[in-house]
C-alpha positions in Angstrom: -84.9 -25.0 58.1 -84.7 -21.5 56.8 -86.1 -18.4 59.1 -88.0 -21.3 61.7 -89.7 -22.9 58.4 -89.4 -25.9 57.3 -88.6 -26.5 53.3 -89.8 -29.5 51.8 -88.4 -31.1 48.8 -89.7 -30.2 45.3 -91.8 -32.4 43.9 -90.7 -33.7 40.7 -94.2 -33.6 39.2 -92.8 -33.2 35.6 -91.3 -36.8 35.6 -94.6 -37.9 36.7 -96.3 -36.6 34.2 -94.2 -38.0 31.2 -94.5 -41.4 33.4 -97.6 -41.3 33.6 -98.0 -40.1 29.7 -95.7 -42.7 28.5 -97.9 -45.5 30.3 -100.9 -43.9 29.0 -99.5 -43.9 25.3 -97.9 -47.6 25.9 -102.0 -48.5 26.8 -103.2 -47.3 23.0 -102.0 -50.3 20.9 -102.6 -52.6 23.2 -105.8 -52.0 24.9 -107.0 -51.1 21.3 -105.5 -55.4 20.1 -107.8 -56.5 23.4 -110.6 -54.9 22.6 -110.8 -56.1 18.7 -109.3 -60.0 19.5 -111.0 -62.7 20.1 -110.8 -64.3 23.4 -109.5 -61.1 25.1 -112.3 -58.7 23.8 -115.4 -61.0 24.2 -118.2 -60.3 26.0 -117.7 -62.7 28.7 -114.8 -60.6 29.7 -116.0 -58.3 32.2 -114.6 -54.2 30.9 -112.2 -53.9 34.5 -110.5 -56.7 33.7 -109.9 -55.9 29.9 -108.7 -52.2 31.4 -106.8 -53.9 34.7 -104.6 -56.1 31.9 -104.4 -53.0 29.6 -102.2 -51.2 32.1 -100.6 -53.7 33.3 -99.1 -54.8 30.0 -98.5 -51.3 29.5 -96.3 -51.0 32.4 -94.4 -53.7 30.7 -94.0 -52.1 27.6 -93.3 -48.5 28.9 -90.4 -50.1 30.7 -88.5 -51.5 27.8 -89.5 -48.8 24.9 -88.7 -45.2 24.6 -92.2 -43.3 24.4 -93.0 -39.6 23.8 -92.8 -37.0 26.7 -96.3 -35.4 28.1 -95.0 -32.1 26.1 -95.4 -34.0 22.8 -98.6 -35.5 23.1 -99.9 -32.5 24.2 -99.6 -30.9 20.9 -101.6 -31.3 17.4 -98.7 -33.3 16.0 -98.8 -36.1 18.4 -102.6 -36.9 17.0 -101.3 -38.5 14.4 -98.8 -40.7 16.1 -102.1 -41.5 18.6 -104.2 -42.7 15.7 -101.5 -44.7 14.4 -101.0 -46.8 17.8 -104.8 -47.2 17.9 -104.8 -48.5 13.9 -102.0 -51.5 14.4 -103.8 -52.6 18.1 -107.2 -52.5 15.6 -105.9 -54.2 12.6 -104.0 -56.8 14.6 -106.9 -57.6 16.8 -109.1 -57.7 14.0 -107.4 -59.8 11.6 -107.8 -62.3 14.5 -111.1 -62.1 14.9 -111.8 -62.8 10.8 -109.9 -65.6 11.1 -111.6 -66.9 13.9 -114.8 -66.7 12.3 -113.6 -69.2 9.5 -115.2 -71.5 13.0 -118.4 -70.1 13.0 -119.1 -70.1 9.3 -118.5 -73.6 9.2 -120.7 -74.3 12.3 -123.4 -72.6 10.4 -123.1 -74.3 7.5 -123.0 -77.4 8.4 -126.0 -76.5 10.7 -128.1 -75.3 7.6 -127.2 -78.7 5.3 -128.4 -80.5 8.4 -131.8 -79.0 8.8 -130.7 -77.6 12.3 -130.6 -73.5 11.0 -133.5 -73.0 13.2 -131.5 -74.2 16.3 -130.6 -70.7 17.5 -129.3 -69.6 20.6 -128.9 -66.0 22.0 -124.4 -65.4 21.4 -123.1 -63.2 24.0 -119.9 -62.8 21.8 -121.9 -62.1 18.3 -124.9 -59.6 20.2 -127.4 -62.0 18.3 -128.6 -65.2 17.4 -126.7 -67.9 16.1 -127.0 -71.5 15.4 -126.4 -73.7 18.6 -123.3 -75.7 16.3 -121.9 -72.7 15.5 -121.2 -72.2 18.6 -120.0 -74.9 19.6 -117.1 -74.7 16.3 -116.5 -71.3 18.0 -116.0 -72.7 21.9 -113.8 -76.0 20.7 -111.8 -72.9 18.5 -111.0 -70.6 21.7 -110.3 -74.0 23.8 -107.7 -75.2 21.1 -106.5 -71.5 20.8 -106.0 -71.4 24.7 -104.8 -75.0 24.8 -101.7 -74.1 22.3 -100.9 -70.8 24.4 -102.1 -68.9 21.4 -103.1 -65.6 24.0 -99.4 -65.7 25.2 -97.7 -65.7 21.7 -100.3 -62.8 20.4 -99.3 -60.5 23.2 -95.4 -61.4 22.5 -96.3 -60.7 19.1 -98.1 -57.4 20.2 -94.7 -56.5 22.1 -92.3 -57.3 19.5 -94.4 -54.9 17.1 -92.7 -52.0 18.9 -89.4 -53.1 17.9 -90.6 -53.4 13.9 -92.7 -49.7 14.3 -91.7 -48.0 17.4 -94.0 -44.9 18.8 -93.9 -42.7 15.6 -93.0 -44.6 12.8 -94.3 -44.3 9.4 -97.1 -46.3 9.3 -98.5 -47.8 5.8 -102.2 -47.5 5.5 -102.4 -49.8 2.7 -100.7 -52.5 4.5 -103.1 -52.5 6.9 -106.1 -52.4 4.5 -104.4 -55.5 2.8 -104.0 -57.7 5.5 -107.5 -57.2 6.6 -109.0 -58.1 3.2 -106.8 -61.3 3.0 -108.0 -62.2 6.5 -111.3 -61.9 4.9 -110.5 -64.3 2.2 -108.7 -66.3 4.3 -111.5 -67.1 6.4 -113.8 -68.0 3.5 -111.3 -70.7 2.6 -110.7 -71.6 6.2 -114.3 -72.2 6.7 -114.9 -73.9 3.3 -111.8 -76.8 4.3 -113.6 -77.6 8.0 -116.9 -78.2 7.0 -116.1 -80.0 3.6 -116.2 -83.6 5.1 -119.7 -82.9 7.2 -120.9 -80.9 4.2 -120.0 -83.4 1.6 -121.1 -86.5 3.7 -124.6 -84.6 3.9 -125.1 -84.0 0.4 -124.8 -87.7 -0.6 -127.3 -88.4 2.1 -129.9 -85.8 0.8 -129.4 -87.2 -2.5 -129.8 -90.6 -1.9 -132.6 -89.7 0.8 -134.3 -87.6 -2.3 -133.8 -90.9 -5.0 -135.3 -93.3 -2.4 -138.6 -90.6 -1.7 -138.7 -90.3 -5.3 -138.7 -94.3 -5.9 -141.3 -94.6 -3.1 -143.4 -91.4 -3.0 -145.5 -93.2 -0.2 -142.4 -92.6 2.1 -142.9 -89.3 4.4 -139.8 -87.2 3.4 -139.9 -85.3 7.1 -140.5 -88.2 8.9 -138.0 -90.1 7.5 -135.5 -88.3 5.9 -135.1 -85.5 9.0 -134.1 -88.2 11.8 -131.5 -90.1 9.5 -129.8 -86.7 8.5 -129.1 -85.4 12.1 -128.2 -88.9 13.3 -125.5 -88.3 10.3 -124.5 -85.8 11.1 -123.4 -86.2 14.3 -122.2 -89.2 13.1 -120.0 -87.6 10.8 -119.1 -85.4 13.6 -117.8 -87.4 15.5 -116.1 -89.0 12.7 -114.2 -86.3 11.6 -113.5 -84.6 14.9 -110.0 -85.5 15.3 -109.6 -83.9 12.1 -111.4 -80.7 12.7 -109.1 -80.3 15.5 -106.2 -80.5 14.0 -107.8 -77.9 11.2 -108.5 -75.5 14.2 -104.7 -75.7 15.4 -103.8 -74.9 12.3 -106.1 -72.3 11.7 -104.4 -70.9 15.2 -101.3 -70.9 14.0 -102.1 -69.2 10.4 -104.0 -66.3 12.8 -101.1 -65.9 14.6 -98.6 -66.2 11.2 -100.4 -63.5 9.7 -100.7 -61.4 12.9 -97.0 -61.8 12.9 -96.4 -60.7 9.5 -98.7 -57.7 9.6 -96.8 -56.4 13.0 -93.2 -57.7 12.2 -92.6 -57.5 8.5 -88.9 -58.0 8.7 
């Protein structure tokens, strides 16, 4: 008490700020890998949650890793460092969601050799209209990817990638263009080895259904040929479903390879 006032003690509102800018900062690479994954950045996830776990792993993060004061990102040179943190959450989250949709394009496929292409359903996480087995490949894919942790290892994945480029680090834009077009191809091949067996199964049916027509003209193609391929289908379905399961584990654990080697190259 000085002169009958009473002095209160300073607040220390410039720690708070670089707290509060580190936390901030910490919340760009990751909240920009949950909205571009799978799983984590899908429709069905409401937006409070996806910003609620955003800052929570960010507290995590701030914790353990030095980021920039408030005084450096408030200047033109820290937009560069900003756009690099939101490119690696992106590319990471994105190469992800290509291989993920190795799932769907087999579902459709193997929809369309079946004569079911017209069984379309309204797909929260596509914003359109795709075939009903397509979404079921996609469903069985985020069961199996949630079954084998695969959620928990991509955000360990997402922490270790400050370690390998830390807040500031030179980041290679062609790297990052790279891995996305491999994804791409990736997926093509990813898709081509799960529906082979359904596929392939179908074609000799559609040939054999399209000799027997052609032997016995009489015979109503749609009539008979229509019933006997869906019933193969999900015959072969079923067939191959312990199969197809263990493709869609692997095809978890080449996501999450390739995630790995994009954010930890050593």
């Amino acid at each position: 008490m000085e002169g009958g006032f009473v002095t209160l003690p300073g607040l220390e509102l410039a720690r708070f700020a670089d707290a509060l800018a580190a936390l901030l900062f910490a919340a760009l690479r990751i909240g920009a890998f949950l909205i571009a994954a799978p799983v984590f950045g899908g429709r069905f996830v409401p937006l409070p949650i996806r910003i609620v776990a955003a800052i929570c792993l960010s507290l995590f993060v701030a914790q353990h890793h030095p980021m920039p004061d408030a005084h450096s990102l408030a200047t033109l040179s820290a937009v560069p460092i900003i756009l690099a943190e939101i490119a690696l959450g992106v590319t990471a989250g994105l190469v992800l969601t290509i291989l993920f949709g190795a799932a769907s394009l087999a579902g459709d496929r193997v929809a369309n050799a079946a004569g079911l292409g017209f069984a379309m359903q309204v797909d929260p996480t596509a914003t359109g209209q795709t075939p009903v087995l397509a979404q079921l490949f996609s469903l069985t894919l985020m069961m199996v990817f949630l079954g084998m942790d695969g959620h928990l290892l991509a955000l360990r994945i997402v922490f270790d990638s400050y370690a390998a480029f830390p807040p500031g680090a030179s980041l290679d834009v062609v790297a990052l263009a790279t891995a996305g077009i491999a994804a791409g191809a990736a997926m093509f091949a990813l898709g081509a080895s799960l529906m082979l067996p359904v596929v392939a199964g179908l074609l000799v049916l559609n040939l054999s259904v399209g000799v027997l027509t052609r032997s016995a003209p009489q015979l109503n193609l749609f009539s008979v040929g229509f019933p006997i391929t869906i019933l193969m289908m999900f015959v072969l379905l079923w067939l191959s479903a312990p199969n197809l399961l263990l493709g869609l584990s692997g095809l978890v654990s080449d996501a999450l390879r390739d995630m790995q080697a994009l954010l930890s190259p050593s």
